[in-house]
N, C-alpha and C positions, 0 to 999 in steps of 0.2 A: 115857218119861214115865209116871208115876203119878195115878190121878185122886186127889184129895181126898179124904175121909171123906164130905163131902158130896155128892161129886161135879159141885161146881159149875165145877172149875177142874184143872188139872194142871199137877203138879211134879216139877221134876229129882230123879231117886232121888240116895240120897248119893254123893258123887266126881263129881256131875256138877253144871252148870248150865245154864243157860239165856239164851244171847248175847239182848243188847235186837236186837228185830225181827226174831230168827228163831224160828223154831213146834218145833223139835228142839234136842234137851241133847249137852255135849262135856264132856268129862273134864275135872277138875280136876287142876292137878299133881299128882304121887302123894303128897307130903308132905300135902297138904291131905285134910281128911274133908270140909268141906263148902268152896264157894265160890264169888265173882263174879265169876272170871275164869280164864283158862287158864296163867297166872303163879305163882311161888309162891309171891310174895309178896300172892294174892289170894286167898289163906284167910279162911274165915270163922267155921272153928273147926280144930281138931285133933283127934288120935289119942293120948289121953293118961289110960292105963287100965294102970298100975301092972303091978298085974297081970300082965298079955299081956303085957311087954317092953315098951311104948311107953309113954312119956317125953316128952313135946313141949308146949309151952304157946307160945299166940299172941302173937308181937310184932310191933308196927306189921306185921299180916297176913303174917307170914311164920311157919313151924311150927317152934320152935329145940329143941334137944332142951334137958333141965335138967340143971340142973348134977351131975355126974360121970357124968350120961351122951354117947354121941357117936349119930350116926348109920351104919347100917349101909348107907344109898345111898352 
């Protein structure tokens, strides 16, 4: 976990989050950059920076690649 800027509070670093009622963060699927669950369909954003090779845009919380690209998992 991460404190805040404030340091009021602490947060899951990215690819991780934070199960309701427990104090510790678990890994996001690996397709996912951020999210509420350990699912892959529980993205809550994506990996999608031209650029690098990755290709992905979020639907109904899942990370799809775009079109003419595939995924290499």
């Amino acid at each position: 976990m991460v404190k805040t800027q404030d340091n009021s509070s602490c947060v899951c670093a990215i690819q991780y989050y934070q199960p309701v009622g427990s104090a510790g963060c678990v890994a996001c699927n690996p397709s996912c950059v951020t999210c509420n669950g350990p699912n892959a369909n529980n993205c809550t954003s994506c990996d999608n920076v031209p650029a690098f090779g990755t290709n992905k845009i979020l639907v109904n919380g899942a990370c799809n690649c775009i079109d003419k690209y595939y995924s290499k998992v």
